[in-house]
Structures are given as C-alpha cells and as structure tokens.
Backbone as JSON Lines, residues from 0, in Angstrom:
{"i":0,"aa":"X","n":[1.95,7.8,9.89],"ca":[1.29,6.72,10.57],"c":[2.35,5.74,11.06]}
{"i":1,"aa":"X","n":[1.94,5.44,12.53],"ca":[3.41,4.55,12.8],"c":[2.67,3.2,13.3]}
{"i":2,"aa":"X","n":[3.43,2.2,12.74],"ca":[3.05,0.82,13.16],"c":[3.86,-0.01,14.32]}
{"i":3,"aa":"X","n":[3.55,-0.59,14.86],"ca":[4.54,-1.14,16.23],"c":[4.51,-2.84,15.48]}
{"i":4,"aa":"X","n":[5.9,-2.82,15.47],"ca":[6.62,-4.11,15.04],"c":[6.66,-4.93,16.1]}
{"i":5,"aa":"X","n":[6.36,-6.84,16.44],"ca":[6.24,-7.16,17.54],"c":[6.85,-8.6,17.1]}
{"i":6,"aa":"X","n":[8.26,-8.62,17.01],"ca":[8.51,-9.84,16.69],"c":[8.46,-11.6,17.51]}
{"i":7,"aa":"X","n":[8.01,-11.03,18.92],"ca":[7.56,-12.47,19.54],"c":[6.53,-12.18,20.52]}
{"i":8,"aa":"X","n":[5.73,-13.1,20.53],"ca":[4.76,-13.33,21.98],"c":[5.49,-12.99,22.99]}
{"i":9,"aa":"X","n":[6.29,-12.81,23.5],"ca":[6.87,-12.02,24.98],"c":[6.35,-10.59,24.78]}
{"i":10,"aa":"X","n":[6.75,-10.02,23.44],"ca":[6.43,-8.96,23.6],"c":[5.25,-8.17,23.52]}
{"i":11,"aa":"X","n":[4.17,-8.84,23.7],"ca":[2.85,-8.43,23.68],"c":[2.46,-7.89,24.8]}
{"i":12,"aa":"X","n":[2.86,-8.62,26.08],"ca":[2.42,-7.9,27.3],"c":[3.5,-6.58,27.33]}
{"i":13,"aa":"X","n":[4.37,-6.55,26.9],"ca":[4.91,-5.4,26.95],"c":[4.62,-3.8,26.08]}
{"i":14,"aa":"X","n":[3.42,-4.12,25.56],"ca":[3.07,-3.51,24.91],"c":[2.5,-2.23,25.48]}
{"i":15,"aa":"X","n":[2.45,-0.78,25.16],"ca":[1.1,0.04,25.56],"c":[0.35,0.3,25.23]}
{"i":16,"aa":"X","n":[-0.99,0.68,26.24],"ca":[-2.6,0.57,25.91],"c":[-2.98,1.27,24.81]}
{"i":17,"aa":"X","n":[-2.17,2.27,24.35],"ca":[-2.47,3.38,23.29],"c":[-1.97,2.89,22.0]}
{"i":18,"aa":"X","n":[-1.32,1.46,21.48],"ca":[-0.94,1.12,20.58],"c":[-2.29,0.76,19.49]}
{"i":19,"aa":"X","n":[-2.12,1.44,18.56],"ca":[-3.28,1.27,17.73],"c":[-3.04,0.89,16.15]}
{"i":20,"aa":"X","n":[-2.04,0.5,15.79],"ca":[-1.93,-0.43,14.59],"c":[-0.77,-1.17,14.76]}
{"i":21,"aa":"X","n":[-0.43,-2.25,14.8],"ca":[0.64,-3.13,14.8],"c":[0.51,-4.8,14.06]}
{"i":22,"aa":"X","n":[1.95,-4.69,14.12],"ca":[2.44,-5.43,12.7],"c":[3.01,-7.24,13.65]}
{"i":23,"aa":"X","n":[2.55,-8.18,13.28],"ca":[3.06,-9.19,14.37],"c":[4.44,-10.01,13.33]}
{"i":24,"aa":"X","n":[5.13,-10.19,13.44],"ca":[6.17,-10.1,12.9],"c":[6.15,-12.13,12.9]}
{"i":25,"aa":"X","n":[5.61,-12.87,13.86],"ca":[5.76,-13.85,14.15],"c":[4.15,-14.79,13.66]}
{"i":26,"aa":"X","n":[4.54,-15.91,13.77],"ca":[3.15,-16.67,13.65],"c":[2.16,-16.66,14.9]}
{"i":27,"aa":"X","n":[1.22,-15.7,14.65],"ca":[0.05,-15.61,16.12],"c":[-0.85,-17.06,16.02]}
{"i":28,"aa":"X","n":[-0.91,-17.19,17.66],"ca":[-2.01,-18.59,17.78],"c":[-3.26,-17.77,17.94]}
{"i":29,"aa":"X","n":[-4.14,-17.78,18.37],"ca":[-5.85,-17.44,19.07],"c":[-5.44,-16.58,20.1]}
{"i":30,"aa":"X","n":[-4.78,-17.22,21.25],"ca":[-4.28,-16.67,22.4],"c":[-3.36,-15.72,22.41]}
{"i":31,"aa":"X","n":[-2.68,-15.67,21.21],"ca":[-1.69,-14.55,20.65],"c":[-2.62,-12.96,20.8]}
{"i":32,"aa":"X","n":[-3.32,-13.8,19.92],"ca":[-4.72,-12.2,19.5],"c":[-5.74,-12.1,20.79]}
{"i":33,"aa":"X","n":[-6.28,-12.37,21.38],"ca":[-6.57,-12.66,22.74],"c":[-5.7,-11.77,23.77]}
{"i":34,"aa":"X","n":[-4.46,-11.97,23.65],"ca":[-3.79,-11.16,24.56],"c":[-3.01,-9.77,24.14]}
{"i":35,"aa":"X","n":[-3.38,-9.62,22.99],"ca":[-3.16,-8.31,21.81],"c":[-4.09,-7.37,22.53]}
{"i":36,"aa":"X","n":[-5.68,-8.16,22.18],"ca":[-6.69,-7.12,21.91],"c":[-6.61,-6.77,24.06]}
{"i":37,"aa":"X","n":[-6.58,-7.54,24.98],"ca":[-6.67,-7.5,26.32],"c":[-5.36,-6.41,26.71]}
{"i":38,"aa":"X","n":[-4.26,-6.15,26.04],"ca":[-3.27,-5.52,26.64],"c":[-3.22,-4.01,25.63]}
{"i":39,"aa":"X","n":[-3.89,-4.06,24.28],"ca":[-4.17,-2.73,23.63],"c":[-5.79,-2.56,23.39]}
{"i":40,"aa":"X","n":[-6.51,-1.78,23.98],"ca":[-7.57,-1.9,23.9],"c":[-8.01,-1.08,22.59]}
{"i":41,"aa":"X","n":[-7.18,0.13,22.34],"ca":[-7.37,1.31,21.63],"c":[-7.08,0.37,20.06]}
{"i":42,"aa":"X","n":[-6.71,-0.66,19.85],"ca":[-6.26,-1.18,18.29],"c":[-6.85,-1.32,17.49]}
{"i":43,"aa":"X","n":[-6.57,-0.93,16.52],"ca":[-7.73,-0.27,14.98],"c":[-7.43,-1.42,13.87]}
{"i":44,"aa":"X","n":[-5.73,-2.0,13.85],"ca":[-5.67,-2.95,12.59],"c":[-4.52,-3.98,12.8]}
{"i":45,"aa":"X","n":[-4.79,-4.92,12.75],"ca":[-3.28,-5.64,12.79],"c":[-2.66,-6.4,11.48]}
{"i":46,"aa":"X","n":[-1.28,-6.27,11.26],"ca":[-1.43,-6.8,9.9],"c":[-0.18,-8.12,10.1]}
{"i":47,"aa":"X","n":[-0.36,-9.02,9.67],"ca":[0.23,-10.12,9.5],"c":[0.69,-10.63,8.24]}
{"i":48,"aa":"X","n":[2.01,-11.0,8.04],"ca":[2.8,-11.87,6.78],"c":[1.9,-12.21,6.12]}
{"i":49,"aa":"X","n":[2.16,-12.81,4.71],"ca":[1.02,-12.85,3.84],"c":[0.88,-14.76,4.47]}
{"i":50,"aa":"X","n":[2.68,-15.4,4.53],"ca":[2.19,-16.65,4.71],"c":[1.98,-17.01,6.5]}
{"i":51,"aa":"X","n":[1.35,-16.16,7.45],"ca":[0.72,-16.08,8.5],"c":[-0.68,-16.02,8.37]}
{"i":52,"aa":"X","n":[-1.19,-14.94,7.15],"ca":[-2.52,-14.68,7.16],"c":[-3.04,-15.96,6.66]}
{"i":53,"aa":"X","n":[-2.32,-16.58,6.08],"ca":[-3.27,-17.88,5.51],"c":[-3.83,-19.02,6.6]}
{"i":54,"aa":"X","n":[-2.89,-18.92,7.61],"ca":[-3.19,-19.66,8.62],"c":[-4.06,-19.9,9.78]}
{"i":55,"aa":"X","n":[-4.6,-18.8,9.76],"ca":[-5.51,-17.54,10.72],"c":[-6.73,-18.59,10.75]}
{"i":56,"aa":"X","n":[-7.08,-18.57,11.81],"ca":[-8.78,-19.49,11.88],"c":[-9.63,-18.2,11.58]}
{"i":57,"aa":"X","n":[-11.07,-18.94,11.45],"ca":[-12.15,-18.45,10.99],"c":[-12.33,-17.43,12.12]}
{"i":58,"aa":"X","n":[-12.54,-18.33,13.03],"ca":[-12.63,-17.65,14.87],"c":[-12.13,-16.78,14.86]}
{"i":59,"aa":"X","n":[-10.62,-16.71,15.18],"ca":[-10.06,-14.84,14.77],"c":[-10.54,-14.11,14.33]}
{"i":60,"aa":"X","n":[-10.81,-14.61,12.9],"ca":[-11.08,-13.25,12.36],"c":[-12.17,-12.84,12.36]}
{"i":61,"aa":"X","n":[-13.38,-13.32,13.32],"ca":[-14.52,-12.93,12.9],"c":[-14.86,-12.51,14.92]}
{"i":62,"aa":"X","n":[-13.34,-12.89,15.53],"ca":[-12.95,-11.98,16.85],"c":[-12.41,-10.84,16.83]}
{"i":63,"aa":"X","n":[-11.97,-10.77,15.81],"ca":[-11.3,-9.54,15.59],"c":[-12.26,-8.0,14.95]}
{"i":64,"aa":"X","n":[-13.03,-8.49,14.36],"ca":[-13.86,-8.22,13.37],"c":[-14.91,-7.52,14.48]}
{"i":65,"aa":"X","n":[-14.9,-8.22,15.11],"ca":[-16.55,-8.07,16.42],"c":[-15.59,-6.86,17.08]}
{"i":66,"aa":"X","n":[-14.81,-7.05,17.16],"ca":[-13.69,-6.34,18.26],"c":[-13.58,-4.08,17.34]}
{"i":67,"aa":"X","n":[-13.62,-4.71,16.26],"ca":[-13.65,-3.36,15.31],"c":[-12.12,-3.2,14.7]}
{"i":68,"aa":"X","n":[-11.39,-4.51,14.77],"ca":[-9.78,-4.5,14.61],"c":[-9.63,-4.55,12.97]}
{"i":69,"aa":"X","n":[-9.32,-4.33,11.9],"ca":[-9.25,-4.63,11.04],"c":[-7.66,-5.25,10.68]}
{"i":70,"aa":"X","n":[-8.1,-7.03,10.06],"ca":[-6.95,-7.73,10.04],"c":[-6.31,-7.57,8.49]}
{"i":71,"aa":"X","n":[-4.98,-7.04,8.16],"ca":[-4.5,-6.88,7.24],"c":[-3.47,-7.62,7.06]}
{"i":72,"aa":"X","n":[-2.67,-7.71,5.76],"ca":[-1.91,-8.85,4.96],"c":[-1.19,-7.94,4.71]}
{"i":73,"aa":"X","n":[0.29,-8.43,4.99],"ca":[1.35,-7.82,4.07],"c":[2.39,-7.54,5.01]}
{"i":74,"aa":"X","n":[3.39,-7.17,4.77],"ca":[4.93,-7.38,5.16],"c":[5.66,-5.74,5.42]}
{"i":75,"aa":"X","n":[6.03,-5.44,6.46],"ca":[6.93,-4.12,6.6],"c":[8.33,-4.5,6.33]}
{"i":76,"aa":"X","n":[8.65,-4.31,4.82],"ca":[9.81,-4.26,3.89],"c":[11.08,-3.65,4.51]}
{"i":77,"aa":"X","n":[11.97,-3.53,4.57],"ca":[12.88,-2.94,5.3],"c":[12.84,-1.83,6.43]}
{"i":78,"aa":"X","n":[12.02,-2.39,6.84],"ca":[12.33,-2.39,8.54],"c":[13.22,-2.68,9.72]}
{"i":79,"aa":"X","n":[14.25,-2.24,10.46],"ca":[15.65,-2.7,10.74],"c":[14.55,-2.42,12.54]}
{"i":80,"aa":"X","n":[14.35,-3.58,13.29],"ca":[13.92,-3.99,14.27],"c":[14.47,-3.3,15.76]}
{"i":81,"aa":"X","n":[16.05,-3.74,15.4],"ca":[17.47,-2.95,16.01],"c":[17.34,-1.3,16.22]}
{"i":82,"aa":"X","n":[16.71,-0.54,14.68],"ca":[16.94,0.71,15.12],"c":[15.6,1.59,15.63]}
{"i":83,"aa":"X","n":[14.39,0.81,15.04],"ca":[13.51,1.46,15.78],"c":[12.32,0.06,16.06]}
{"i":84,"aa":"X","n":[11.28,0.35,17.13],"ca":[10.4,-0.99,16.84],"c":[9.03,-0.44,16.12]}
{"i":85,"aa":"X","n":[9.23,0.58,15.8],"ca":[7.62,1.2,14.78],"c":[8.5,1.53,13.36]}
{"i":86,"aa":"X","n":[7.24,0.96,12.74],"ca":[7.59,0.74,11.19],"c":[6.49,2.23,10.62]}
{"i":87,"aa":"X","n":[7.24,3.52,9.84],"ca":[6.75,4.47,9.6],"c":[6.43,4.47,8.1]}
{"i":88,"aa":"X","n":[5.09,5.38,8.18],"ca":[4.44,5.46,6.63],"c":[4.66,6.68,6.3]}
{"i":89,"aa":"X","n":[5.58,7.02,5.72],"ca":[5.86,8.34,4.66],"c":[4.38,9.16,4.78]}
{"i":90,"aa":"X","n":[4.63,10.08,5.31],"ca":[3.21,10.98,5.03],"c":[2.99,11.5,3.48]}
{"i":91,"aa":"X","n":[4.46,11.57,2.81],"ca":[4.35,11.99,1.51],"c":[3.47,10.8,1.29]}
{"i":92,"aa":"X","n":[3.59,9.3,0.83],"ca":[2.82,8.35,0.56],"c":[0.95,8.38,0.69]}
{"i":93,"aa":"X","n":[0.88,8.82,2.24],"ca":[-0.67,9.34,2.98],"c":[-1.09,9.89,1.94]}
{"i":94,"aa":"X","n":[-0.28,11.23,1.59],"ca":[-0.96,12.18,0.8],"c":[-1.53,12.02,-0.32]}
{"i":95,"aa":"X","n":[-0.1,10.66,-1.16],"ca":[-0.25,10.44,-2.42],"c":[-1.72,9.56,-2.63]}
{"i":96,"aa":"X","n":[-1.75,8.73,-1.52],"ca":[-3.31,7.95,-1.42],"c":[-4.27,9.1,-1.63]}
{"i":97,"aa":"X","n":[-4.48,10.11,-0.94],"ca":[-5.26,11.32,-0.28],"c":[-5.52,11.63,-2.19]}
{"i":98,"aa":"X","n":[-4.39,12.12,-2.69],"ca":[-4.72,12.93,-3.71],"c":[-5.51,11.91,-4.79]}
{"i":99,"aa":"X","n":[-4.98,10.43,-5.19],"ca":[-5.7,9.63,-6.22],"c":[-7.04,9.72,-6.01]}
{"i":100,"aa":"X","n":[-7.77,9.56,-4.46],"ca":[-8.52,9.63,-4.06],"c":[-9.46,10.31,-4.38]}
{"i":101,"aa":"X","n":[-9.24,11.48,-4.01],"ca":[-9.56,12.84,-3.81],"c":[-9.84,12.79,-5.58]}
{"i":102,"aa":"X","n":[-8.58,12.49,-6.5],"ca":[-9.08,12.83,-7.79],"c":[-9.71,11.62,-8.51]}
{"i":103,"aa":"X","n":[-10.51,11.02,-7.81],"ca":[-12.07,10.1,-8.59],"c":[-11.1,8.43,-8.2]}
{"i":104,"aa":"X","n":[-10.04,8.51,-8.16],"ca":[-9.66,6.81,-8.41],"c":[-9.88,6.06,-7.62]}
{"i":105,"aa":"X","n":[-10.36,5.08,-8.11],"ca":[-11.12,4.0,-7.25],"c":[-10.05,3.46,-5.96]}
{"i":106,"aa":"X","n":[-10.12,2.85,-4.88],"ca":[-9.67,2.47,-3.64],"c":[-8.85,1.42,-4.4]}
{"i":107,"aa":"X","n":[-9.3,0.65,-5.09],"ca":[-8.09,-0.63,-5.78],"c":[-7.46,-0.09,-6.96]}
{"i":108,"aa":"X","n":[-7.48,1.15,-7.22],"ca":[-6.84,1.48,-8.67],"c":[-5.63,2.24,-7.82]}
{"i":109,"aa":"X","n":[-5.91,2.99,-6.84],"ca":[-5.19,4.08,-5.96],"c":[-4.26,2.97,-5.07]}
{"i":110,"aa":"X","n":[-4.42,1.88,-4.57],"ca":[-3.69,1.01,-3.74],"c":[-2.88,0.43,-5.18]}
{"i":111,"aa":"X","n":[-3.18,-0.02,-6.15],"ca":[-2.73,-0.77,-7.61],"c":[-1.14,0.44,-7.85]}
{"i":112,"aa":"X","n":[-1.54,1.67,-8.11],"ca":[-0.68,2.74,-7.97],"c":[0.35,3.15,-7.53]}
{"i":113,"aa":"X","n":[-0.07,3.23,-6.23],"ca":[0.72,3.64,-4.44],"c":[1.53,2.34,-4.87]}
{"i":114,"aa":"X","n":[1.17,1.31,-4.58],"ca":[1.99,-0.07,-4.66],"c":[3.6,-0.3,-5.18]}
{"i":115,"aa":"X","n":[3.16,0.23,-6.58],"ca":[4.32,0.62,-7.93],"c":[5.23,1.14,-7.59]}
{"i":116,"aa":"X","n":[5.17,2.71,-6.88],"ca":[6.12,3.54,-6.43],"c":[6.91,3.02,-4.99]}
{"i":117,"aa":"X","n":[6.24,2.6,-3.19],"ca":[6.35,2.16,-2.41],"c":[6.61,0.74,-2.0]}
{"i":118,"aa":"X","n":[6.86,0.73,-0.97],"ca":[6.67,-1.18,-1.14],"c":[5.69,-1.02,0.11]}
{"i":119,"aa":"X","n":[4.56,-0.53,0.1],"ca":[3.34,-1.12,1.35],"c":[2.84,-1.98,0.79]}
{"i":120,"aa":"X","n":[1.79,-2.3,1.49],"ca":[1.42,-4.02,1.19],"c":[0.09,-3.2,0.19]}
{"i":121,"aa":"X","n":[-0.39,-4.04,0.05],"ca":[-1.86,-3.09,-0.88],"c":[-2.89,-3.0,0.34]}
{"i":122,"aa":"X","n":[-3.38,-4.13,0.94],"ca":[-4.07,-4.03,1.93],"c":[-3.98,-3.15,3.37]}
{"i":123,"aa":"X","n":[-2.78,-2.59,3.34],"ca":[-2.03,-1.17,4.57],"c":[-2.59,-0.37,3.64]}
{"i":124,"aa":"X","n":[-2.38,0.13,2.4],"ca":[-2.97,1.12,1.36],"c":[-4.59,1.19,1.13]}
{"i":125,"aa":"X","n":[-5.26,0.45,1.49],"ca":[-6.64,0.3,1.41],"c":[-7.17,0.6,2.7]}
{"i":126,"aa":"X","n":[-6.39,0.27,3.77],"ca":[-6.87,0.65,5.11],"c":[-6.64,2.32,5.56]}
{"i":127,"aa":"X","n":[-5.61,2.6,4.96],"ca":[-5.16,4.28,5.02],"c":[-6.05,5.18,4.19]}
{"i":128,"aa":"X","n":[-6.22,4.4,3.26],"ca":[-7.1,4.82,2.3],"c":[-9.01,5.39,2.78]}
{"i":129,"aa":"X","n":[-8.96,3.87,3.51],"ca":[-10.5,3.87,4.15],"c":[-10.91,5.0,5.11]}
{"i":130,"aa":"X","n":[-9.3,4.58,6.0],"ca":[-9.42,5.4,7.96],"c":[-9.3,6.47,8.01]}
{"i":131,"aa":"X","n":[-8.35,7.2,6.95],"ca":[-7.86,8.15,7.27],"c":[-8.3,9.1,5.75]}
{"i":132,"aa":"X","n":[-8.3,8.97,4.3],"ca":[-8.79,9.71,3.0],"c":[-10.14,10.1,3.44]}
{"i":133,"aa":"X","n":[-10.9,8.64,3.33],"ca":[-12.2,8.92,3.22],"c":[-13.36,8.9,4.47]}
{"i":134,"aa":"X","n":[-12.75,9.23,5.33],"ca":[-13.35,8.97,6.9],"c":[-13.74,10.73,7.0]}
C-alpha cells in the first residue's frame, strides 16, 4: 500500500487524480482539504500528525466523512521525502494484519499488536485492517 507524502500546500495541485491515500505532512486549513478532495477525486483516507489532527474543525471532518474520505492520525516514521514522495506499507505487515484477523483478533487487539513490531500509526492499522482484511 503506498501513501503520497505532501509536505506543503503547493503541492496539492500537483497532485494526480488517481492518488488515493495520502499523508499531509503540513498543517491543513479547510481550503487545504477542499483542494485535496477537488484535485484527487479517487481518495479513500488522509492521515494527518497526531498534533494536526487535534486542530481539524468539526466542518472537515464531517466534509470529509460525506465525501467517503476516511481521516486518520498518525505519523510516517522514517520516511526520507528526498528519496521517494510515497511512504510504503510492508506487505509482509498487510499480511500480518490479514492473519490476526483472519485468526479471531479483534481490530484493536490486531492494531495493539502490529503496533509493537512496526512503527504504523494504529489508526493506518485499523484502516488496512477495515479496507483491505475485512472488505
């Protein structure tokens, strides 16, 4: 699963239409997300810093929400910007969600888990968990 890293508002219009999970690296306004969802139409989740998500109006997220975007919390950990701009999820990791899953463990016991070994955020682990295990 690959995430598109977007460390400033310039780079939003530069974005393409087929981008479907990305990571905003910066503090988004309204108009930030506004011109996200208008320049990627196809976008399934966006996830924002933990101390970004706190900041987030109600409005967003319940624009985002209408939109079918799911807004997530948490940080792409060593990520080097320089060498690539998509932040990649170990498919071994996918799997490891896939299998807790698969063997009875609950969605917060299996993200509690995954967590320990990886550094994803828990809430990227609950969404992989959702979109892609149990879909």
């Amino acid at each position: 699963m690959k995430i598109r890293v977007v460390s400033s508002k310039d780079e939003i219009s530069k974005l393409g239409a087929n981008e479907k999970n990305v990571h905003l690296a910066f503090r988004p306004s309204n108009v930030d997300f506004l011109d996200l969802i208008r320049t990627c139409p196809r976008l399934r989740a966006v996830q924002v810093p933990p101390s970004y998500h706190k900041t987030l109006s109600r409005a967003i997220k319940l624009f985002l929400d209408m939109q079918g975007v799911t807004l997530l919390e948490g940080d792409v950990w060593g990520h080097r910007r320089d060498i690539d701009e998509y932040y990649v999820v170990d498919e071994e990791a996918i799997g490891e969600i896939g299998d807790l899953i698969r063997g009875g463990e609950s969605i917060e016991d299996a993200a509690a888990a995954i967590q320990q070994r990886t550094r994803l955020a828990p809430d990227l682990i609950k969404y992989i968990a959702r979109s892609k295990i149990t879909a």
